[in-house]
PyMOL CGO cylinders between C-alpha atoms (Angstrom):
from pymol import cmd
from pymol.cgo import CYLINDER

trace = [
    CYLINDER, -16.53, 24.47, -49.94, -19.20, 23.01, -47.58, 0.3, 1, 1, 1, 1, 1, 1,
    CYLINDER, -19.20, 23.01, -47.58, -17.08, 19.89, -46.53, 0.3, 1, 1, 1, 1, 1, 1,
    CYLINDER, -17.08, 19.89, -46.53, -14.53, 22.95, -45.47, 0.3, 1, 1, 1, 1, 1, 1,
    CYLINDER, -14.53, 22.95, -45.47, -17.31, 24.42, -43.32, 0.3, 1, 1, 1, 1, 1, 1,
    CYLINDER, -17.31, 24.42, -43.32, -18.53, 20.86, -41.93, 0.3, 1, 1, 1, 1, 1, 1,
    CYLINDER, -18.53, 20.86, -41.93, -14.75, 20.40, -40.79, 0.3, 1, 1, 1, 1, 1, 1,
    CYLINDER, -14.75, 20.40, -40.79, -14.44, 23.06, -39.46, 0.3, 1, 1, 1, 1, 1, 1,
    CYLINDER, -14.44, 23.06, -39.46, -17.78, 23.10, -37.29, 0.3, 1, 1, 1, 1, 1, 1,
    CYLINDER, -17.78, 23.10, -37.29, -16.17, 19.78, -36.55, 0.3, 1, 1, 1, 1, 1, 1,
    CYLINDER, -16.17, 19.78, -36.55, -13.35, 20.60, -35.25, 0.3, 1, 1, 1, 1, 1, 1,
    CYLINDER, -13.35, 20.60, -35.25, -14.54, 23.84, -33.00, 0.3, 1, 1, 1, 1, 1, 1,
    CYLINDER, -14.54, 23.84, -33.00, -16.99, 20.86, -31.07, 0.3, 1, 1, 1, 1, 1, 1,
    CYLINDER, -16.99, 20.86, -31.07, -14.52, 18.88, -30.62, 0.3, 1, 1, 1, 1, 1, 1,
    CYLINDER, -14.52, 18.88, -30.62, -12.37, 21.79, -29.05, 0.3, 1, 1, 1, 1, 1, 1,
    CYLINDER, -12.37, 21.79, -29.05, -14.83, 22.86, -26.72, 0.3, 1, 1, 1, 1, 1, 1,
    CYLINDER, -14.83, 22.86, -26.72, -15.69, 19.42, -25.70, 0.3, 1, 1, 1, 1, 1, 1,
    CYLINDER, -15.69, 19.42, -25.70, -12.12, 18.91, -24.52, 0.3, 1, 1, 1, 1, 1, 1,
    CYLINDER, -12.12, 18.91, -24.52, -11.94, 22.12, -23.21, 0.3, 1, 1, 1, 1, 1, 1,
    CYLINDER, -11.94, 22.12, -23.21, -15.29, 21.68, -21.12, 0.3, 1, 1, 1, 1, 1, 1,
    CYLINDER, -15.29, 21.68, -21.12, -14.42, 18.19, -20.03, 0.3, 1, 1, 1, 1, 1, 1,
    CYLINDER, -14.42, 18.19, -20.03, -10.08, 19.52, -18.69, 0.3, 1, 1, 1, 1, 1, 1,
    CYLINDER, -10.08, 19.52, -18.69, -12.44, 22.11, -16.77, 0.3, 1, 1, 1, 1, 1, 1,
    CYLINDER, -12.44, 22.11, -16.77, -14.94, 19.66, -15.18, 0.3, 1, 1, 1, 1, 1, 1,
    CYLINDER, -14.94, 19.66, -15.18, -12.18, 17.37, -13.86, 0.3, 1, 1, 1, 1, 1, 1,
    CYLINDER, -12.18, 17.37, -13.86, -10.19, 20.21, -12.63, 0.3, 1, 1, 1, 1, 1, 1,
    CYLINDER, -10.19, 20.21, -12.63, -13.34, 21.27, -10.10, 0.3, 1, 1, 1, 1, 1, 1,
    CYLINDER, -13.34, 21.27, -10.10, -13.61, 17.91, -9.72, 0.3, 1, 1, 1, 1, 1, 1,
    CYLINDER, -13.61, 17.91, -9.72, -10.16, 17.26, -8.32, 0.3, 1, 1, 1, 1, 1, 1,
    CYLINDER, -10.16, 17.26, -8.32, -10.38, 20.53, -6.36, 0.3, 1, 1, 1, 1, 1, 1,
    CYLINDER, -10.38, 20.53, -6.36, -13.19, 19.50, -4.68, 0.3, 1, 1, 1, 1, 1, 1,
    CYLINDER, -13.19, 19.50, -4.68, -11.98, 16.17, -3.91, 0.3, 1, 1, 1, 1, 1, 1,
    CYLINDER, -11.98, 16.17, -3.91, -8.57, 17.88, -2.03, 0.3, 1, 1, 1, 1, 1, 1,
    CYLINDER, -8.57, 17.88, -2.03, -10.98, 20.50, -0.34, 0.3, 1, 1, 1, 1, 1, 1,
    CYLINDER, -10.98, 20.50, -0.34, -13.08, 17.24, 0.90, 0.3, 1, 1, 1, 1, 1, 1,
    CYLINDER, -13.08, 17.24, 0.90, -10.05, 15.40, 1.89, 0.3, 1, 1, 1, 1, 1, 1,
    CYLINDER, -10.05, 15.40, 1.89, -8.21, 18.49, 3.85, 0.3, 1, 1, 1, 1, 1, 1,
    CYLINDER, -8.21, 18.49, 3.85, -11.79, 18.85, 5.34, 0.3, 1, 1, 1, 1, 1, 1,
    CYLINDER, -11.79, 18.85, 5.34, -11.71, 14.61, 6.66, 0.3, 1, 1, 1, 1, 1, 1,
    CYLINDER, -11.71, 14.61, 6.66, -8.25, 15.83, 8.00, 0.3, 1, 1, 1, 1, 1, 1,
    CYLINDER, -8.25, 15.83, 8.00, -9.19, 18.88, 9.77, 0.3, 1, 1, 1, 1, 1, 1,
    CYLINDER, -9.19, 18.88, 9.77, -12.02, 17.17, 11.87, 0.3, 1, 1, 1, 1, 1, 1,
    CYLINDER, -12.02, 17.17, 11.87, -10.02, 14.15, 12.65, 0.3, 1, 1, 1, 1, 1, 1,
    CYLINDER, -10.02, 14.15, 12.65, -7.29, 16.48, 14.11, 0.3, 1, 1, 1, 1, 1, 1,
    CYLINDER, -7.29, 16.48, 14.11, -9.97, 18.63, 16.07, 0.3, 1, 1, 1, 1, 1, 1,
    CYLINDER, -9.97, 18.63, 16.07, -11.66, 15.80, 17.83, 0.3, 1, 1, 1, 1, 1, 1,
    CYLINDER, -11.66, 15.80, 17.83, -8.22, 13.76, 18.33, 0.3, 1, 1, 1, 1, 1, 1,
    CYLINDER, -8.22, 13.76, 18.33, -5.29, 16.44, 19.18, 0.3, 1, 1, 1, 1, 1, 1,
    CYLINDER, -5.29, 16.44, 19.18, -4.86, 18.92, 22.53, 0.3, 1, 1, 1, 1, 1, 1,
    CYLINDER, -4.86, 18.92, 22.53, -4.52, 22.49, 21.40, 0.3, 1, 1, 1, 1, 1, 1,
    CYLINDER, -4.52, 22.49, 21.40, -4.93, 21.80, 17.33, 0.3, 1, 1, 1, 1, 1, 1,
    CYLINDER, -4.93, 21.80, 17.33, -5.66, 25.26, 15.96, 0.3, 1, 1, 1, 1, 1, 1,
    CYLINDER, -5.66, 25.26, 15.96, -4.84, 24.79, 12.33, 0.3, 1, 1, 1, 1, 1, 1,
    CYLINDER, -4.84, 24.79, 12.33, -3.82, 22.06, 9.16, 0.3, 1, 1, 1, 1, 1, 1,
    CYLINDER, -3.82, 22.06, 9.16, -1.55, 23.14, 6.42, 0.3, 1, 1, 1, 1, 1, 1,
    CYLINDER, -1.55, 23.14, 6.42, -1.00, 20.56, 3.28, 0.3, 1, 1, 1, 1, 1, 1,
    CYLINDER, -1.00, 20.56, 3.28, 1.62, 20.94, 1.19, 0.3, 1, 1, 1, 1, 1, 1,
    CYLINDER, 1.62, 20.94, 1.19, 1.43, 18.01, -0.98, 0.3, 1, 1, 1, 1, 1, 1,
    CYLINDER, 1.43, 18.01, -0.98, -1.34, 15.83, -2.20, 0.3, 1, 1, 1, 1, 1, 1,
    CYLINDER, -1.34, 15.83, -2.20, -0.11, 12.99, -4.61, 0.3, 1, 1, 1, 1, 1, 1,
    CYLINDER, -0.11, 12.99, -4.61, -1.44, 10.11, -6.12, 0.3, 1, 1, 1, 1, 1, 1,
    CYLINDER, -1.44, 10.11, -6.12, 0.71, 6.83, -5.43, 0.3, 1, 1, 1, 1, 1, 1,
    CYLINDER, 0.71, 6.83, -5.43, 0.89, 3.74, -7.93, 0.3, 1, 1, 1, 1, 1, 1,
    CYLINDER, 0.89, 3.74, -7.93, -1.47, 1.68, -5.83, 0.3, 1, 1, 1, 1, 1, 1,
    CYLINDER, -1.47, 1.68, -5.83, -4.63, 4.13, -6.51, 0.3, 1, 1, 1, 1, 1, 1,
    CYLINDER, -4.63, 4.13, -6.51, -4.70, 5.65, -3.06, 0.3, 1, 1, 1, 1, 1, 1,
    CYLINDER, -4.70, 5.65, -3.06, -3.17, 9.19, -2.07, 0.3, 1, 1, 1, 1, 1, 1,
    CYLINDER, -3.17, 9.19, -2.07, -0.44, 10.64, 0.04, 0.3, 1, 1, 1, 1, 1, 1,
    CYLINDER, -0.44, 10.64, 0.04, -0.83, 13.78, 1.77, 0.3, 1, 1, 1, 1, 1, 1,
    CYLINDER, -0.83, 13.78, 1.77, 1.56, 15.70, 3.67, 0.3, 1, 1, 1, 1, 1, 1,
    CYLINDER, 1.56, 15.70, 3.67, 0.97, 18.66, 5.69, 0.3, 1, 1, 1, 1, 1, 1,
    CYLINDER, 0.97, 18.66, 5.69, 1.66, 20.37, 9.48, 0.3, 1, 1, 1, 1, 1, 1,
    CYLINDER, 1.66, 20.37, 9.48, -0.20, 21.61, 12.18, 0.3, 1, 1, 1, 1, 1, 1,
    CYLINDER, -0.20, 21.61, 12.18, -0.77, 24.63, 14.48, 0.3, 1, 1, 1, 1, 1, 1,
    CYLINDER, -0.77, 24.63, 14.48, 1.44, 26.55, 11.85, 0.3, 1, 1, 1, 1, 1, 1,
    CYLINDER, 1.44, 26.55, 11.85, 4.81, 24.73, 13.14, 0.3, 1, 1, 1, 1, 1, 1,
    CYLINDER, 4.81, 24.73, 13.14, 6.27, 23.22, 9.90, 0.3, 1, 1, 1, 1, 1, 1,
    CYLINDER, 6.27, 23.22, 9.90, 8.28, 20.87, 12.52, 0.3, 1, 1, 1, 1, 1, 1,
    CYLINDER, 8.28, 20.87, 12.52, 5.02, 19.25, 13.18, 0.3, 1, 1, 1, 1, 1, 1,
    CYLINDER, 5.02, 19.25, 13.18, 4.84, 17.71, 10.47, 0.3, 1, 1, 1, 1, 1, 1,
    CYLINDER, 4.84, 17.71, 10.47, 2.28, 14.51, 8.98, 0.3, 1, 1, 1, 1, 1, 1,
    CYLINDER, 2.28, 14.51, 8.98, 1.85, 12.00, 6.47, 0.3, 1, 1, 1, 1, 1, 1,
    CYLINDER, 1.85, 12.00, 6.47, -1.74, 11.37, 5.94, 0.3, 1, 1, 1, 1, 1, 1,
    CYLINDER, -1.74, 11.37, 5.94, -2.79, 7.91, 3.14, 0.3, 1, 1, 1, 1, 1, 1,
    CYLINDER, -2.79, 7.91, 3.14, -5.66, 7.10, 1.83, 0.3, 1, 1, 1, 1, 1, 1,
    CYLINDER, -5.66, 7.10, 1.83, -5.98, 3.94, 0.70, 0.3, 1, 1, 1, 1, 1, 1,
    CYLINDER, -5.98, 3.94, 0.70, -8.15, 2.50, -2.68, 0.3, 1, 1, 1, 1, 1, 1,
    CYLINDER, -8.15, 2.50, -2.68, -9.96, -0.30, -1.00, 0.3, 1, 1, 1, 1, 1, 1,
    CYLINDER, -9.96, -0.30, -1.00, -11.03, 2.27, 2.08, 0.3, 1, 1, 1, 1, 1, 1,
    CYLINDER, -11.03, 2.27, 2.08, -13.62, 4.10, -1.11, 0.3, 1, 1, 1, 1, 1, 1,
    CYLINDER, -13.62, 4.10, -1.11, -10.38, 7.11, -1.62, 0.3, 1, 1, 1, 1, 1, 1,
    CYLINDER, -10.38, 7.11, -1.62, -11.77, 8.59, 1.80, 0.3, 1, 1, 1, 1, 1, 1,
    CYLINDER, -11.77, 8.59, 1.80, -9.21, 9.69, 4.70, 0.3, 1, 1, 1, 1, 1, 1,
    CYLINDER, -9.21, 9.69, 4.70, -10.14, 7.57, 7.56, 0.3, 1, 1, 1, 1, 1, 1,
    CYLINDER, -10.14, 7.57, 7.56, -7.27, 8.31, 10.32, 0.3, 1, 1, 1, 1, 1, 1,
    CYLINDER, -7.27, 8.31, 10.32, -4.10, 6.68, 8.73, 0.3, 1, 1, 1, 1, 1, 1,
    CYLINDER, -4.10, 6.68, 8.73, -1.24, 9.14, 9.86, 0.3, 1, 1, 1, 1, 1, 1,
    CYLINDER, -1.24, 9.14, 9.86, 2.32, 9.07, 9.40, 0.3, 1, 1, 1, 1, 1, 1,
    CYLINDER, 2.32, 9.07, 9.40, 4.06, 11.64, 12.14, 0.3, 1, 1, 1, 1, 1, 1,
    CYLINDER, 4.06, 11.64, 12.14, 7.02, 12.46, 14.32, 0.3, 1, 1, 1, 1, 1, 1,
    CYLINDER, 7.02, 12.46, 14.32, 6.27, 10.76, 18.39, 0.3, 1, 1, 1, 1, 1, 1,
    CYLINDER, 6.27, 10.76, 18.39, 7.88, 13.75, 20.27, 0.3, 1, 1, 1, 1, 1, 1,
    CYLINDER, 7.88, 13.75, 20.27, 5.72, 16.57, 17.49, 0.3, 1, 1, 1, 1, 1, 1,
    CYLINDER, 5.72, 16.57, 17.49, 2.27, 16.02, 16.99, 0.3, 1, 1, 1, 1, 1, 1,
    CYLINDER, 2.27, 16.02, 16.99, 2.53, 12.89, 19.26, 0.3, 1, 1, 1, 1, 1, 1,
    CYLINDER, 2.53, 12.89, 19.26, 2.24, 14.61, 22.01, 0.3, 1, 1, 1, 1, 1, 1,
    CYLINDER, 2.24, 14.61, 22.01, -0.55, 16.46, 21.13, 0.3, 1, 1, 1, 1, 1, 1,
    CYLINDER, -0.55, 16.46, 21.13, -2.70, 13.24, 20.28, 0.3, 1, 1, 1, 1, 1, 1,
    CYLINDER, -2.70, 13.24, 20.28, -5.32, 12.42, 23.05, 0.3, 1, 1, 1, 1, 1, 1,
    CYLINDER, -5.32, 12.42, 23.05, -4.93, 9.20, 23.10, 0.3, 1, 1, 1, 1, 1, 1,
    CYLINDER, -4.93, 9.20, 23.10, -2.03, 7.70, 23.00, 0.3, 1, 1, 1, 1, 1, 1,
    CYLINDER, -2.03, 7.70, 23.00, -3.16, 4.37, 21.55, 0.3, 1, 1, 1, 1, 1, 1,
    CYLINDER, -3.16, 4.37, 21.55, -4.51, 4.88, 18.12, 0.3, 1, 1, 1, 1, 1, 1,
    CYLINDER, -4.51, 4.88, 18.12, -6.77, 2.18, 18.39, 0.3, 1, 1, 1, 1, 1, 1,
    CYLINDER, -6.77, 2.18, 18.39, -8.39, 4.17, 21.11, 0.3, 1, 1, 1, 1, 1, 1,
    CYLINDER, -8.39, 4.17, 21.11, -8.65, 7.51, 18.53, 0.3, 1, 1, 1, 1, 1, 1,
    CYLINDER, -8.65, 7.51, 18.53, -11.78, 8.33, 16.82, 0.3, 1, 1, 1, 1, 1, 1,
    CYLINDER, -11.78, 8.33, 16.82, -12.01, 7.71, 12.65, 0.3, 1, 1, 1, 1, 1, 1,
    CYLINDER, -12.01, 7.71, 12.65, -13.97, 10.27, 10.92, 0.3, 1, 1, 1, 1, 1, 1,
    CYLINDER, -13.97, 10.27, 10.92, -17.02, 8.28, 10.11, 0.3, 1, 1, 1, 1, 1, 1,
    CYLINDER, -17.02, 8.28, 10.11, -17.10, 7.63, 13.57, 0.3, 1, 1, 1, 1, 1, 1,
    CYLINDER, -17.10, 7.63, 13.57, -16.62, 11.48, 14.21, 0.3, 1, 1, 1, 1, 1, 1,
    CYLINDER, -16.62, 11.48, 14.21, -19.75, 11.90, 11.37, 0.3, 1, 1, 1, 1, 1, 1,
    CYLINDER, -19.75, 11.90, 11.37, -21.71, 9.55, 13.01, 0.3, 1, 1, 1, 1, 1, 1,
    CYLINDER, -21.71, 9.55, 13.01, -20.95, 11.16, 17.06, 0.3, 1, 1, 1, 1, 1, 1,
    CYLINDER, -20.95, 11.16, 17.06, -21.55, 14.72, 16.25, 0.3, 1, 1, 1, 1, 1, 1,
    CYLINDER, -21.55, 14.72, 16.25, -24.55, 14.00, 13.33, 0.3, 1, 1, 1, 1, 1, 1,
    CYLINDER, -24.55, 14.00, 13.33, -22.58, 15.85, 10.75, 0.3, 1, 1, 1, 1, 1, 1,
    CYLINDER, -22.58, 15.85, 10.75, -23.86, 15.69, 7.02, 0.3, 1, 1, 1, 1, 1, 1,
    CYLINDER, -23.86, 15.69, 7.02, -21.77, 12.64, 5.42, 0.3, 1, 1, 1, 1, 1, 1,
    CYLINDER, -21.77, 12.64, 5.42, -21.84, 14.17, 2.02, 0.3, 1, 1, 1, 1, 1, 1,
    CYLINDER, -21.84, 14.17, 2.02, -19.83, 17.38, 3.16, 0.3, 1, 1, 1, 1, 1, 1,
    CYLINDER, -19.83, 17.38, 3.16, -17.23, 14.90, 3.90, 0.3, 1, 1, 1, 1, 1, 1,
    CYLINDER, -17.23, 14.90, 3.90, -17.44, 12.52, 0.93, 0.3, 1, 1, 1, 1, 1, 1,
    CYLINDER, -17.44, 12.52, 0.93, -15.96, 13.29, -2.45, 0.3, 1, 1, 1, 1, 1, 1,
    CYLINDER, -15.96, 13.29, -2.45, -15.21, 11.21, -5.34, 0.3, 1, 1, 1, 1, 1, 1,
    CYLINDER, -15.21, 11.21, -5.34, -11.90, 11.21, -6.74, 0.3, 1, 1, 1, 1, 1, 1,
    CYLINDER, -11.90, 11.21, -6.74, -11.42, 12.37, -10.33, 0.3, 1, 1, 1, 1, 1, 1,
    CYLINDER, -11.42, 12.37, -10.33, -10.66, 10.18, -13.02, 0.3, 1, 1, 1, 1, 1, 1,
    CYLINDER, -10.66, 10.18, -13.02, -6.90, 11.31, -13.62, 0.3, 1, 1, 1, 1, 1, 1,
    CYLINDER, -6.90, 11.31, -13.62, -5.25, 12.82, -10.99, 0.3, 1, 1, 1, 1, 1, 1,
    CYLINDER, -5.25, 12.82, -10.99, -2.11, 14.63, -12.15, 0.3, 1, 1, 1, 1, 1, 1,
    CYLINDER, -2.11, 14.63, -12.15, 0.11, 15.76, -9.01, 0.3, 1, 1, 1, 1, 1, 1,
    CYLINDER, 0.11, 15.76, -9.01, 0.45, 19.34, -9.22, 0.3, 1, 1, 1, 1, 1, 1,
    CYLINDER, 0.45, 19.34, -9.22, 1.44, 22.24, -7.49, 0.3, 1, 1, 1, 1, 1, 1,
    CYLINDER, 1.44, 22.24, -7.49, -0.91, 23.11, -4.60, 0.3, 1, 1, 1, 1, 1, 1,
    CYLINDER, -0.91, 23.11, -4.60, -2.23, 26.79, -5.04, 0.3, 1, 1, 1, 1, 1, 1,
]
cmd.load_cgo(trace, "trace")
């Protein structure tokens, strides 16, 4: 009768163990996309003419370790990007953009993207706190709907 109880007591741990630790990585991968979408946003402010808003749609892991994110600005789905983030750039968004020439290349301020800022320079220019803009990716990241 008391090995039943032990078992059990056991087994209810264990449960909310798991159930603790699926909660902890899922704030932990929400904050990560917030912090990434957040990288995005102020490299389009300080590099695009008339860049009111960012919309992702899809934020995926590839089989390399890095992540692809895909989006639109100033609510025009036609204006459409590809944002990466590579694994040996520490899984931060540093200005690598996939996008249409005659959409959002227009919009770009410089033409050259060479010449555009990255957003640790951006950090760095306008003294903004790094660790609002630095997240650490969770262990598993399981693409998923975006809510």
């Amino acid at each position: 009768m008391k090995k039943k109880y032990i078992l059990i007591i056991v087994v209810v741990i264990i449960i909310g163990l798991v159930v603790v630790a699926c909660v902890t990585h899922k704030h932990k991968k929400e904050h990560y996309i917030e912090t990434q979408e957040k990288r995005i946003d102020l490299y389009f402010k300080h590099n695009l003419n008339n860049y009111s808003t960012m919309k992702v749609t899809s934020f995926k892991k590839n089989p390399m370790g890095g992540y692809f994110i895909k989006g639109f600005v100033n609510n025009k789905k036609n204006y459409k990007f590809d944002a990466v983030i590579f694994s040996d750039t520490n899984k931060q968004f540093k200005g690598d953009l996939g996008y249409k020439e005659d959409k959002i290349g227009e919009l770009f301020r410089e033409k050259d993207a060479k010449d555009r800022l990255t957003v640790d320079e951006i950090i760095e220019k306008e003294h903004l706190d790094k660790s609002d803009y630095v997240a650490e990716p969770p262990l598993f990241f399981f693409s998923g709907r975006l809510e």
